[in-house]
N, C-alpha and C positions, 0 to 999 in steps of 0.2 A: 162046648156047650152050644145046644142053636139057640139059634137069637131070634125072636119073634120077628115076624113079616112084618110086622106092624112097629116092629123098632130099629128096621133094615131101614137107613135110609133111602130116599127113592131118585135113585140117577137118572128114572126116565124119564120123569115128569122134569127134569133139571136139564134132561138134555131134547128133551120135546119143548122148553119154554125157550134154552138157545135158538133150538130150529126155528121156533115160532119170530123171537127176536130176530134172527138174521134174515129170516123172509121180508120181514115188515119193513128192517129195515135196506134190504134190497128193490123192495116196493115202492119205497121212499125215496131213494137211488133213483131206479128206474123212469117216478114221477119228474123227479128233479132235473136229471138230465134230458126228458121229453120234453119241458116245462123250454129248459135251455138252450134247446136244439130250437124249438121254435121261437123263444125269442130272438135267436141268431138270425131265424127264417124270416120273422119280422123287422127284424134289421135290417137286413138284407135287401126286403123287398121295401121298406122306406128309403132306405139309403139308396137304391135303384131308382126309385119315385121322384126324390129328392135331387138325382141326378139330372132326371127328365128334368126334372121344372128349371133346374139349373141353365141345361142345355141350351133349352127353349128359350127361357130368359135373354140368355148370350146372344140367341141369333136373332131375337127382336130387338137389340141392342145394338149387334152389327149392322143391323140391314137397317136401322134410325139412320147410326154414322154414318154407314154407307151413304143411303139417302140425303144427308145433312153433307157431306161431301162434296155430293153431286147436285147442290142448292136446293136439295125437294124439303118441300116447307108449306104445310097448308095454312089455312087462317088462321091470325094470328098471332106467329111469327116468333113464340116463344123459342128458346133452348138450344140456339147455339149465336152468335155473334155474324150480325151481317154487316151490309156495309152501312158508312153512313149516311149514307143519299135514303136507304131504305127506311132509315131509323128517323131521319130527318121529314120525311112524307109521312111517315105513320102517326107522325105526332097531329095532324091534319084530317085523318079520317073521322066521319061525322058533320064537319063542319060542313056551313056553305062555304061559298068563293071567295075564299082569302086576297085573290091576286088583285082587283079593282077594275079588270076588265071584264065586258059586261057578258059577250059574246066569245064562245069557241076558247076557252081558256086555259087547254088543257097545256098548251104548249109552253104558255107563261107562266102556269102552276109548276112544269116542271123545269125551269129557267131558275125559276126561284128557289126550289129547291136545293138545285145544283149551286146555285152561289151561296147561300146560308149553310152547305156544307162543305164549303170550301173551293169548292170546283165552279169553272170558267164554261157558260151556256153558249147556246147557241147565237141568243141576241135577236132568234126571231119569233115569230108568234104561230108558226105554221108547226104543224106536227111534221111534214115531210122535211123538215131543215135538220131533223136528229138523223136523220137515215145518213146523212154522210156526218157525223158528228163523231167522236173519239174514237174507243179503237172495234172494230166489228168482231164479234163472235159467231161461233156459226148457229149458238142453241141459245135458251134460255138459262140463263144463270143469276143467281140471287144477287141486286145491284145494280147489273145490266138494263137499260132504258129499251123497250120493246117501239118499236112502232108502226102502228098499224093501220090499216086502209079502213074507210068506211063507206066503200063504194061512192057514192054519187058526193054524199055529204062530206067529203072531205078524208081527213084522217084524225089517228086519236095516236096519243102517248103516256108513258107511265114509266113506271122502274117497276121491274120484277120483282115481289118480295117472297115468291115459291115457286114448286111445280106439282100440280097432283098427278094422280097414280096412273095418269093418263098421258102424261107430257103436254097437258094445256100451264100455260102461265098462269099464276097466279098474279095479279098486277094492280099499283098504286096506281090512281091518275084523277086529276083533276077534272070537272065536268063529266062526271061520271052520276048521273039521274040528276044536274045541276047541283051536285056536292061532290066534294072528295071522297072518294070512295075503294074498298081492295075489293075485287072482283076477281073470278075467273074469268077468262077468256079463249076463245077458240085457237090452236094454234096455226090454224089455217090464218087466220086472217092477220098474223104478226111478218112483215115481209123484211124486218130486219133488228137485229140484238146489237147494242153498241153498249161499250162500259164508256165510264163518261173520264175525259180530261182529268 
């Protein structure tokens, strides 16, 4: 007996709504793992990014150490351990003239220094008596007592407490604008580096 068209079930419309489902859902797929692919790619290129800064980080890090090594230290004098002669003078910047001499007192502000932190001066009041005074280096080094000429007017002294990016000293010293004062200074005009007794 036939069976009406209309009471045939319909397998195409059943197998046109699978097609339909598996499309969509391969469409969904398709979104998904593009979706995936590029957050991988956004990974990828953070995690690259993030490498950079890392990198960079590192070798501004190193090249500090490095620097802090090799005693570069600009004003300041924060973030690594110097010596005490330098910690000892820095407690003095600002002030006027500690020392009670009235005239040229650079050499006695740094006399006194040196005994209050433990170390044996020179005992004289002339800046050129440190030139032959402990032991000589050949550069500037954070610590080191610099001293230098002042042409006509004599000489001046201090303790290095850096060096900038230039290889001038950075230097503590007494009678420096008639106060204690850290300064840079030229390194032309330093004719000899001594670490102290």
């Amino acid at each position: 007996m036939a069976t009406p068209a209309s009471a045939r079930p319909s397998h195409h419309h059943g197998r046109h709504a699978h097609a339909h489902h598996a499309q969509h859902h391969h469409v969904k797929k398709h979104r998904h793992v593009r979706r995936h692919r590029s957050h991988r790619h956004r990974a990828r290129h953070v995690s690259r990014w993030d490498a950079g800064v890392r990198t960079m980080k590192a070798q501004r890090l190193h090249t500090a150490n490095a620097s802090m090594g090799n005693s570069s230290e600009g004003f300041g004098g924060s973030g690594f351990s110097m010596s005490n002669v330098v910690s000892e003078a820095r407690r003095y910047i600002g002030r006027g003239n500690p020392t009670g001499r009235s005239r040229l007192w650079c050499a006695r502000f740094m006399n006194m220094v040196l005994q209050r932190s433990g170390h044996q001066g020179t005992g004289s009041d002339m800046a050129r008596s440190f030139a032959s005074y402990g032991r000589r280096v050949s550069g500037p080094q954070v610590g080191a007592i610099a001293v230098m000429s002042r042409g006509r007017r004599g000489g001046h002294v201090g303790v290095v407490s850096g060096i900038d990016a230039q290889g001038n000293p950075i230097i503590i010293s007494g009678n420096h604008g008639h106060r204690v004062a850290e300064a840079k200074y030229s390194r032309g005009r330093v004719y000899a580096y001594v670490m102290p007794n």
